[in-house]
PQR file of N, CA, C, O and H, with PARSE charges and radii, in Angstrom:
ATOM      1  N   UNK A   1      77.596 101.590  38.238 -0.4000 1.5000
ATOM      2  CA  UNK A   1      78.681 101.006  38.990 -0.0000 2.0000
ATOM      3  C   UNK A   1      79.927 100.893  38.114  0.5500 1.7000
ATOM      4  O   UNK A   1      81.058 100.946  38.596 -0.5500 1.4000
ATOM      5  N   UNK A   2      79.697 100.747  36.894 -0.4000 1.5000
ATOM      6  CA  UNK A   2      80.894 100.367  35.771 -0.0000 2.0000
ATOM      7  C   UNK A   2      81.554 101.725  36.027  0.5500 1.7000
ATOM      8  O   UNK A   2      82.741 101.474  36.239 -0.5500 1.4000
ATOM      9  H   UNK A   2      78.778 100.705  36.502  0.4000 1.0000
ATOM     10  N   UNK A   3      81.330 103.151  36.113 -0.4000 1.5000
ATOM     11  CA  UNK A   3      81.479 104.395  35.690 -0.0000 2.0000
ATOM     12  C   UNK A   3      82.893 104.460  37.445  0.5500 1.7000
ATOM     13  O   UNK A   3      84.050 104.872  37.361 -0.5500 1.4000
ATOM     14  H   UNK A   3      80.366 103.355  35.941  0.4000 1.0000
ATOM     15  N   UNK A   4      82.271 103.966  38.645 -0.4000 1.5000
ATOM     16  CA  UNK A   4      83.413 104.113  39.760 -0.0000 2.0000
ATOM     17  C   UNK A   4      84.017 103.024  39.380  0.5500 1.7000
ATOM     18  O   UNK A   4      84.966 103.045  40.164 -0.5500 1.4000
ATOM     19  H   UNK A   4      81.331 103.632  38.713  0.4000 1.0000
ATOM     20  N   UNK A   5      84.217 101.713  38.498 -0.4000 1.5000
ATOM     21  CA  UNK A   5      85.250 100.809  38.647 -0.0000 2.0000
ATOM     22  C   UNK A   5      86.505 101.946  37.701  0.5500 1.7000
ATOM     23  O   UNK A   5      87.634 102.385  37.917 -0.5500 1.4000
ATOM     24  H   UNK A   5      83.447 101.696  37.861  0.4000 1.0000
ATOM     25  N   UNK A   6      85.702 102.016  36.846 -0.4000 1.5000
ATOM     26  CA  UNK A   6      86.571 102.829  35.430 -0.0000 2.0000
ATOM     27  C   UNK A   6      87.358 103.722  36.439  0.5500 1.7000
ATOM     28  O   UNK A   6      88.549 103.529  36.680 -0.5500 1.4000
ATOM     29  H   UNK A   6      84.785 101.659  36.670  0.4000 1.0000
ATOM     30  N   UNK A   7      86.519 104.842  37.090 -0.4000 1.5000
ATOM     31  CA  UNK A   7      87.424 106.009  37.526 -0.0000 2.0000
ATOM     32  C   UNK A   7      88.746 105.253  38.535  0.5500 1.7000
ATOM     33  O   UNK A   7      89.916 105.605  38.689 -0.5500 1.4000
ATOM     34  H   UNK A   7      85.551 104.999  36.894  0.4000 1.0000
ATOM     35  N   UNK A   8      87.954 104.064  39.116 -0.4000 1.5000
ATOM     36  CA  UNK A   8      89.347 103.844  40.223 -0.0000 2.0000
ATOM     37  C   UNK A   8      90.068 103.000  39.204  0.5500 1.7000
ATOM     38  O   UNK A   8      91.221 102.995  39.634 -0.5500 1.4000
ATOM     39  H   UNK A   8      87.004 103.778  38.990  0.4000 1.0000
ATOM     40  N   UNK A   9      90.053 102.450  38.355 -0.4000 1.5000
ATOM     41  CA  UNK A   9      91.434 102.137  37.291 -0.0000 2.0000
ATOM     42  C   UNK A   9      92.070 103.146  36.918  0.5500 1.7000
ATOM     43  O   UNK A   9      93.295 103.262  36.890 -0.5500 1.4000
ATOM     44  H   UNK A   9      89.116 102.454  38.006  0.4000 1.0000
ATOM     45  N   UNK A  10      90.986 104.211  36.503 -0.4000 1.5000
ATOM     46  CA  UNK A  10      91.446 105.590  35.977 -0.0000 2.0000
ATOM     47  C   UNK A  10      92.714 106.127  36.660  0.5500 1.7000
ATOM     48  O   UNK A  10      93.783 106.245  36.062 -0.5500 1.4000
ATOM     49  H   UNK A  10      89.991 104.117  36.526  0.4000 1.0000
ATOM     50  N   UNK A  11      92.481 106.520  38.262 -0.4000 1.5000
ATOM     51  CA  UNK A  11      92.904 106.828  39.240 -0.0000 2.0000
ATOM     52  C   UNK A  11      94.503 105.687  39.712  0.5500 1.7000
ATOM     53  O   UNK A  11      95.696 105.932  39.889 -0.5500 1.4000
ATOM     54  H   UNK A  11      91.612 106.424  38.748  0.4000 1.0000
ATOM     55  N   UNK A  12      93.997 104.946  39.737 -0.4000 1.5000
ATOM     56  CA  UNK A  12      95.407 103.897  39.865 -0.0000 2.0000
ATOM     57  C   UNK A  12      96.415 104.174  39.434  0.5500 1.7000
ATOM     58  O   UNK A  12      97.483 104.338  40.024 -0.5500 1.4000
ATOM     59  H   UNK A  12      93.028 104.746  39.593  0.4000 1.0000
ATOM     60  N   UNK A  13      96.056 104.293  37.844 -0.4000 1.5000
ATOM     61  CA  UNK A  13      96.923 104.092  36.333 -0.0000 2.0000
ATOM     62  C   UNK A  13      97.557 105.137  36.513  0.5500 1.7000
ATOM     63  O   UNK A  13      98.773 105.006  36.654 -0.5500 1.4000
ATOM     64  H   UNK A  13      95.188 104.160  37.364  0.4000 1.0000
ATOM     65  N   UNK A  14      96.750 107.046  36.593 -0.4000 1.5000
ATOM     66  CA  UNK A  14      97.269 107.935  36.639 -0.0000 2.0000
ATOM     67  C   UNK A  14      98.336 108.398  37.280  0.5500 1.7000
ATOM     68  O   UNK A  14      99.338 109.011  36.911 -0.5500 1.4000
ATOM     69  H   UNK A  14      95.762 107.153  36.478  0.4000 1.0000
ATOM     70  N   UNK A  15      97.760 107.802  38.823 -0.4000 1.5000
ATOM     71  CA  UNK A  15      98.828 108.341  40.036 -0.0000 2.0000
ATOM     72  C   UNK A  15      99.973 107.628  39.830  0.5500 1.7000
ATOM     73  O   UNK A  15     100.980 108.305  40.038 -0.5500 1.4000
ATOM     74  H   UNK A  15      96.946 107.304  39.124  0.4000 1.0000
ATOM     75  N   UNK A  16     100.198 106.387  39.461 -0.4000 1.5000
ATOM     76  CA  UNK A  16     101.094 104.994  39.220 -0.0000 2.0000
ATOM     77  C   UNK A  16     102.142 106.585  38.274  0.5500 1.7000
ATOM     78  O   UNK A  16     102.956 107.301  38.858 -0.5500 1.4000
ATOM     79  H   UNK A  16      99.380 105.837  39.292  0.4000 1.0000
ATOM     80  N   UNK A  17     101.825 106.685  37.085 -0.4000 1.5000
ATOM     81  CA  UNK A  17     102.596 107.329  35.689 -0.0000 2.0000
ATOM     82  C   UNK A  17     102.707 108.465  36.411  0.5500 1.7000
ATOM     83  O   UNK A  17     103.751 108.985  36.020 -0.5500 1.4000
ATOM     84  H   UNK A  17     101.164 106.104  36.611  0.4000 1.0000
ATOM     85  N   UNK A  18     101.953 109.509  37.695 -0.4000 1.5000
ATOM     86  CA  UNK A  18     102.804 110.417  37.714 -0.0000 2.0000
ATOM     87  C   UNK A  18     103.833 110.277  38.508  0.5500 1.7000
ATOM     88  O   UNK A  18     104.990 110.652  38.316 -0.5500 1.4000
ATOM     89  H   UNK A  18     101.104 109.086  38.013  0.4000 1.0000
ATOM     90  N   UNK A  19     103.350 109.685  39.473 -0.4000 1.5000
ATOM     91  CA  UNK A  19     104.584 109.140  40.729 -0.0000 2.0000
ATOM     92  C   UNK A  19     106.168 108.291  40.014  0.5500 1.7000
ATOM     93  O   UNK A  19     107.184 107.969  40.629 -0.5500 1.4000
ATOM     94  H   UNK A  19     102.410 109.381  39.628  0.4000 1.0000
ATOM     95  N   UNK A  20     105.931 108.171  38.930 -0.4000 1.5000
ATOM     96  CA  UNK A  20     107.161 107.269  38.056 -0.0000 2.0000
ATOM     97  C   UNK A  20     107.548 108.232  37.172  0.5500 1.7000
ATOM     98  O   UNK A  20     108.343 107.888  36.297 -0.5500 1.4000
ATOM     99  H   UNK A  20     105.106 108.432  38.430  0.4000 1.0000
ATOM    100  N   UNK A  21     106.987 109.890  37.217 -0.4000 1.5000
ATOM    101  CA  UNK A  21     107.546 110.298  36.053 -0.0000 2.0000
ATOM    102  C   UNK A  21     109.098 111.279  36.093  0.5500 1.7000
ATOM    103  O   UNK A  21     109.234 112.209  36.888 -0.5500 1.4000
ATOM    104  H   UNK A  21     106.342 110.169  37.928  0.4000 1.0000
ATOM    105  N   UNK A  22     110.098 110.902  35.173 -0.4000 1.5000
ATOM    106  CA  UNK A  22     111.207 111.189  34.961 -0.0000 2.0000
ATOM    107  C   UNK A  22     111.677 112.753  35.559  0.5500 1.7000
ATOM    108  O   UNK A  22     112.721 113.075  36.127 -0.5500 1.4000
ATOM    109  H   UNK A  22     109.988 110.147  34.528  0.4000 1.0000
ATOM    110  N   UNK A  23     110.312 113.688  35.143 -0.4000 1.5000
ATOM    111  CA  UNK A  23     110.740 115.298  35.368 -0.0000 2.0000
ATOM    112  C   UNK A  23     110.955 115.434  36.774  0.5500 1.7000
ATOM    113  O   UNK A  23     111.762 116.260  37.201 -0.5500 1.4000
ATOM    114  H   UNK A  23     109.465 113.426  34.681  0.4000 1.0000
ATOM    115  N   UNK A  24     110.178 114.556  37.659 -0.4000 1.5000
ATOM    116  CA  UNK A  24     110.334 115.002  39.189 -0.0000 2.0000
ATOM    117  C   UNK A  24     111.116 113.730  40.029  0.5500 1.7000
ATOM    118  O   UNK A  24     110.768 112.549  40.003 -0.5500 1.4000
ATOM    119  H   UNK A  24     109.522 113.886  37.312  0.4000 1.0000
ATOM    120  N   UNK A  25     112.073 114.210  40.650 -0.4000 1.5000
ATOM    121  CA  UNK A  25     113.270 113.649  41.303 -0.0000 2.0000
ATOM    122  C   UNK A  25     112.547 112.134  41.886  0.5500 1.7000
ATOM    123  O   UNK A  25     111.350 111.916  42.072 -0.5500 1.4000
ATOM    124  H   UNK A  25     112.356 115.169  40.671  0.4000 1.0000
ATOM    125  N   UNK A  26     113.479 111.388  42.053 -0.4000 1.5000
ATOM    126  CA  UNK A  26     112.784 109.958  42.347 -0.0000 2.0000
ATOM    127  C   UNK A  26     112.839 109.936  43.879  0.5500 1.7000
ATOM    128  O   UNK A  26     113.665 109.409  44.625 -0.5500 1.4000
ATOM    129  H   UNK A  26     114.452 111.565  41.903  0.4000 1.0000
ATOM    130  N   UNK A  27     111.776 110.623  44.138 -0.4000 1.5000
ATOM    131  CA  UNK A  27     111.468 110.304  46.217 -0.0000 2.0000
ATOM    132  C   UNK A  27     110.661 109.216  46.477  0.5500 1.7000
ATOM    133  O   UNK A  27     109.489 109.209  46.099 -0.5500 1.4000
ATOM    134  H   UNK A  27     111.105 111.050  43.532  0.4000 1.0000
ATOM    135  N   UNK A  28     111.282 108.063  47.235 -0.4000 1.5000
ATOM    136  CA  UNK A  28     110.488 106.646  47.097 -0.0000 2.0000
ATOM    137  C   UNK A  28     109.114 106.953  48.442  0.5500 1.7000
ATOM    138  O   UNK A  28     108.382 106.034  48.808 -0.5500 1.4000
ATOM    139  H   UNK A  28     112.233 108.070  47.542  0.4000 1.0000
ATOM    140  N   UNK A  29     109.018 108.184  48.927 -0.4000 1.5000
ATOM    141  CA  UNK A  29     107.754 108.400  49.965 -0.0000 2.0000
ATOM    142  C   UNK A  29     106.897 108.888  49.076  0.5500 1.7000
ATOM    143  O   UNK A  29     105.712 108.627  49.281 -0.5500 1.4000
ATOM    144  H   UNK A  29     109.613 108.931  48.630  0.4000 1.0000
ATOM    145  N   UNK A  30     107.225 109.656  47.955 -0.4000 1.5000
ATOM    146  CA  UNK A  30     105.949 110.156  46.715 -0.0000 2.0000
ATOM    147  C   UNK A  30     104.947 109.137  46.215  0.5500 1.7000
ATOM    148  O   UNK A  30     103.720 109.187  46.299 -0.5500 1.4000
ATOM    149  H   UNK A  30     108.188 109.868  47.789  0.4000 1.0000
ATOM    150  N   UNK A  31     106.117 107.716  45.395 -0.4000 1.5000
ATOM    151  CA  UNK A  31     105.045 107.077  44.916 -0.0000 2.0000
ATOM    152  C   UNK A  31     104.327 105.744  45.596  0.5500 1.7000
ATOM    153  O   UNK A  31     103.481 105.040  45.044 -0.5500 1.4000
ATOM    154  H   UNK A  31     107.114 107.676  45.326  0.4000 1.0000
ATOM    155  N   UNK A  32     105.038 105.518  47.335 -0.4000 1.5000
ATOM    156  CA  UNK A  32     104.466 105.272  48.468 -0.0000 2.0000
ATOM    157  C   UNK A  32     103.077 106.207  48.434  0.5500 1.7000
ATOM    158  O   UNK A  32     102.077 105.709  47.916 -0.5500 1.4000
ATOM    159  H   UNK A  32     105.725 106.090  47.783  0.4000 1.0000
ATOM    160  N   UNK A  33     103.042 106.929  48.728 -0.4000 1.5000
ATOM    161  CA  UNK A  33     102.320 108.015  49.224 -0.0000 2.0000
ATOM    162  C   UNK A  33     100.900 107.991  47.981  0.5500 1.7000
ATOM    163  O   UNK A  33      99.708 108.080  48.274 -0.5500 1.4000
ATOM    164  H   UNK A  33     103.854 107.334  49.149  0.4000 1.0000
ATOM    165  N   UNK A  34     101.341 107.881  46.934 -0.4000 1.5000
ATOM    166  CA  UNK A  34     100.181 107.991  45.818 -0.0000 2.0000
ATOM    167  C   UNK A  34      99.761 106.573  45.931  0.5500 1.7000
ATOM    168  O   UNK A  34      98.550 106.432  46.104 -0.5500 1.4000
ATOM    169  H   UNK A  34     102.309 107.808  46.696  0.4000 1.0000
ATOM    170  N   UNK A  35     100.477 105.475  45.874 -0.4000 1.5000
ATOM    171  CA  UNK A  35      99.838 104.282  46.025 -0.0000 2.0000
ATOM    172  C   UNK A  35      98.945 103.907  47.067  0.5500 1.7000
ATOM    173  O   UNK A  35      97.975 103.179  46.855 -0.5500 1.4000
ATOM    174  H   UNK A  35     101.460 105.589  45.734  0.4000 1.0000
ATOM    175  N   UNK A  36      99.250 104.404  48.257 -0.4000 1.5000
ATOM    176  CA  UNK A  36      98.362 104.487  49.659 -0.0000 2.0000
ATOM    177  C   UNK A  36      97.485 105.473  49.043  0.5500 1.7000
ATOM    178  O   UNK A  36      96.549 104.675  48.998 -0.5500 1.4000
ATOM    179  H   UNK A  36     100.038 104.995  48.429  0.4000 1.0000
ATOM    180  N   UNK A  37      97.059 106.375  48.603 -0.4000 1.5000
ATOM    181  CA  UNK A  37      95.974 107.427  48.067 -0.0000 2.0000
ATOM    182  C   UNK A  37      95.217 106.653  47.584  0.5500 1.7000
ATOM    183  O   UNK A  37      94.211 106.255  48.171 -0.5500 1.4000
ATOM    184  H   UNK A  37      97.819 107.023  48.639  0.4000 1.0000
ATOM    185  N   UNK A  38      95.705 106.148  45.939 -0.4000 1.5000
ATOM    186  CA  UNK A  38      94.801 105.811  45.080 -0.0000 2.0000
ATOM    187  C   UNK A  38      94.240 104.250  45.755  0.5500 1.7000
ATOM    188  O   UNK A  38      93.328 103.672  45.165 -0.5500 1.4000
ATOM    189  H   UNK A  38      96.523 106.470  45.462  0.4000 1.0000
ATOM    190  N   UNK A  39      94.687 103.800  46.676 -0.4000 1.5000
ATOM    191  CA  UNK A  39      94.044 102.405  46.868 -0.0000 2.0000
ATOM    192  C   UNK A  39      93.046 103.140  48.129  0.5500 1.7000
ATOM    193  O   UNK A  39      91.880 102.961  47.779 -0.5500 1.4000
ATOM    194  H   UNK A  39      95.428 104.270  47.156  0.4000 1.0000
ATOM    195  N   UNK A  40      93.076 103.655  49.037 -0.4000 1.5000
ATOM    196  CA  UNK A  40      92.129 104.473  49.937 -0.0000 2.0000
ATOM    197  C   UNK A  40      90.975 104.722  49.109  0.5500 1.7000
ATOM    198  O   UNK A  40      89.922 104.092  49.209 -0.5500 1.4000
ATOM    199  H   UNK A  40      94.024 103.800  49.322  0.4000 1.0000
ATOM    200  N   UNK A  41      91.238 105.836  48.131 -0.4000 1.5000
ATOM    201  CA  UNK A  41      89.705 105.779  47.313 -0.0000 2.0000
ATOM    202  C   UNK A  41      88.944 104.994  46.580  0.5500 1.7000
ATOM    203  O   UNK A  41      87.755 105.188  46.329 -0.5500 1.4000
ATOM    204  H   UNK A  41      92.093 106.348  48.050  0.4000 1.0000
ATOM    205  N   UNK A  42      89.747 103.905  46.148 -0.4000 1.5000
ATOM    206  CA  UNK A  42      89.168 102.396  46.087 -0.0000 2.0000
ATOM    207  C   UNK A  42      88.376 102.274  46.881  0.5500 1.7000
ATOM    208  O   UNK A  42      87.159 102.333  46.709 -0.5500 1.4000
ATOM    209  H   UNK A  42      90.713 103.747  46.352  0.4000 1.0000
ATOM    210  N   UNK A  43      89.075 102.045  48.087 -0.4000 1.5000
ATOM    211  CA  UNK A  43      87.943 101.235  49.580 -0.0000 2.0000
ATOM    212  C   UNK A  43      86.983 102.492  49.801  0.5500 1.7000
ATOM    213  O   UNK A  43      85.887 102.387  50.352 -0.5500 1.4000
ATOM    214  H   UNK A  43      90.064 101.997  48.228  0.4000 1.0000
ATOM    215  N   UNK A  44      87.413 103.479  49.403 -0.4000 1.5000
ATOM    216  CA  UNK A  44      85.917 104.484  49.797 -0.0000 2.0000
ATOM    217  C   UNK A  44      85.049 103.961  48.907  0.5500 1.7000
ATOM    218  O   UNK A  44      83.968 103.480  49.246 -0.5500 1.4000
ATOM    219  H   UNK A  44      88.303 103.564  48.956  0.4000 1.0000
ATOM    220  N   UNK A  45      85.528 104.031  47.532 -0.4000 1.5000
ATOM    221  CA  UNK A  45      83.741 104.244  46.510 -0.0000 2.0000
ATOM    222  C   UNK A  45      83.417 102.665  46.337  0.5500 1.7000
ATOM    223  O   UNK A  45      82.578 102.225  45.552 -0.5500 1.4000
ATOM    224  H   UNK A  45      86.406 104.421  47.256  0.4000 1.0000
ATOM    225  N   UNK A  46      84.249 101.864  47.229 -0.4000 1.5000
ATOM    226  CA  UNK A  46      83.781 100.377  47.163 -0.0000 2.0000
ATOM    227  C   UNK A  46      82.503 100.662  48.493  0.5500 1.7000
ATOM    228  O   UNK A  46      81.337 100.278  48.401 -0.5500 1.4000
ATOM    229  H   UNK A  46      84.931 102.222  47.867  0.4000 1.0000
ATOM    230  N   UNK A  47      82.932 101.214  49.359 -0.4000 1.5000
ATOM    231  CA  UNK A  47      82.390 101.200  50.391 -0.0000 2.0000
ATOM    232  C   UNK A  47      81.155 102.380  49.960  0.5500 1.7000
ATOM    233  O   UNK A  47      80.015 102.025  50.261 -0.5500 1.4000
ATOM    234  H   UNK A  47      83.879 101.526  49.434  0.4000 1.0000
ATOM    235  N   UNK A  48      81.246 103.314  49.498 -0.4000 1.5000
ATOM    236  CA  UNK A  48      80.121 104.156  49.078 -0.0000 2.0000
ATOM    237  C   UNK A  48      78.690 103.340  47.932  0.5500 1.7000
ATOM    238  O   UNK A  48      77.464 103.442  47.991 -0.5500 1.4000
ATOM    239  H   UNK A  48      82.172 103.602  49.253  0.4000 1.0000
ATOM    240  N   UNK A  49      79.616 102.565  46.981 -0.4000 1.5000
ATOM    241  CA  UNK A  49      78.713 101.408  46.635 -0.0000 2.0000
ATOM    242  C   UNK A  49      78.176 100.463  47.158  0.5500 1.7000
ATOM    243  O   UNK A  49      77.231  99.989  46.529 -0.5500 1.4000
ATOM    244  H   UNK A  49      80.612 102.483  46.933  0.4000 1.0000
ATOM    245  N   UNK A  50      78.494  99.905  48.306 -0.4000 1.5000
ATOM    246  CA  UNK A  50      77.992  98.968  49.166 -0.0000 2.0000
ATOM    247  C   UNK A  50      76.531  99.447  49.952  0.5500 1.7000
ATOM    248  O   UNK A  50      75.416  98.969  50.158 -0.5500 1.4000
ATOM    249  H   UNK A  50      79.262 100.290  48.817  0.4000 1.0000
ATOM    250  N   UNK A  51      77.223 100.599  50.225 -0.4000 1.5000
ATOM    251  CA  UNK A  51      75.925 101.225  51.150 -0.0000 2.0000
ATOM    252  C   UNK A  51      74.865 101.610  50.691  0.5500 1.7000
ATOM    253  O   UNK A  51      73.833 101.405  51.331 -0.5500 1.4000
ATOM    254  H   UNK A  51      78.130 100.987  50.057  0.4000 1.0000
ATOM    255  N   UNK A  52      74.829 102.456  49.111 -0.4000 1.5000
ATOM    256  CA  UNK A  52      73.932 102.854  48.155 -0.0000 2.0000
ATOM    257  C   UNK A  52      73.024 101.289  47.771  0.5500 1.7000
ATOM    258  O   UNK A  52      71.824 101.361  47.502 -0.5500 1.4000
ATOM    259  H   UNK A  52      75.668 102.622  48.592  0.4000 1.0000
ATOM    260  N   UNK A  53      73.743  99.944  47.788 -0.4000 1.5000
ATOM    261  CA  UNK A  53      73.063  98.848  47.545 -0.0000 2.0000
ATOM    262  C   UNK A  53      72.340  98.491  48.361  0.5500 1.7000
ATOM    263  O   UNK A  53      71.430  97.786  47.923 -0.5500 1.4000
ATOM    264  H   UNK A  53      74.717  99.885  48.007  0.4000 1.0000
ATOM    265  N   UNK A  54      72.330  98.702  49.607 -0.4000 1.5000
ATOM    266  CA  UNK A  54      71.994  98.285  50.853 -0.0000 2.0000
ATOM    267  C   UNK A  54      70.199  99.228  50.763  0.5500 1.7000
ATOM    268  O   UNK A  54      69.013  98.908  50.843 -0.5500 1.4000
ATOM    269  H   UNK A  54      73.069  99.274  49.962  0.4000 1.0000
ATOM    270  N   UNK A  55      70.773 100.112  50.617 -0.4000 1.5000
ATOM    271  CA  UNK A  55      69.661 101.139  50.807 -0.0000 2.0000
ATOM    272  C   UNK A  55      68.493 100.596  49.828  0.5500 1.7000
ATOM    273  O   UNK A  55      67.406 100.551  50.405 -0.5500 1.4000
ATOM    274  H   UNK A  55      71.736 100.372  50.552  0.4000 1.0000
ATOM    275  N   UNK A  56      68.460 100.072  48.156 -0.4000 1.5000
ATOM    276  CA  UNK A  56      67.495  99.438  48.025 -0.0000 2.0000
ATOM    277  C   UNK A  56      67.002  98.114  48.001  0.5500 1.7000
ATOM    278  O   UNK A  56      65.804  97.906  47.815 -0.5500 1.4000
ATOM    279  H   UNK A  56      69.343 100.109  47.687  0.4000 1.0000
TER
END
């Protein structure tokens, strides 16, 4: 379980630094758009862990 918390910090952190980065023009629907992403796959592998618990 530690290994999907890591990746969705992983995932947060990443999309956060590319959506803020200097080389590509500042479109405020990009890092909208990555923030709605990376929190979606949150609630998936929260929800993919829930169910895997359930099962034993």
């Amino acid at each position: 379980m530690t290994k999907y918390i890591l990746a969705g910090a992983l995932t947060l952190m990443s999309t956060a630094a590319m959506a803020s980065d200097k080389l590509i023009p500042d479109v405020p629907e990009m890092s909208a758009g990555a923030g709605v992403a990376a929190v979606a796959l949150l609630v998936g592998v929260a929800a993919i862990i829930r169910e895997r618990s359930k099962r034993k």
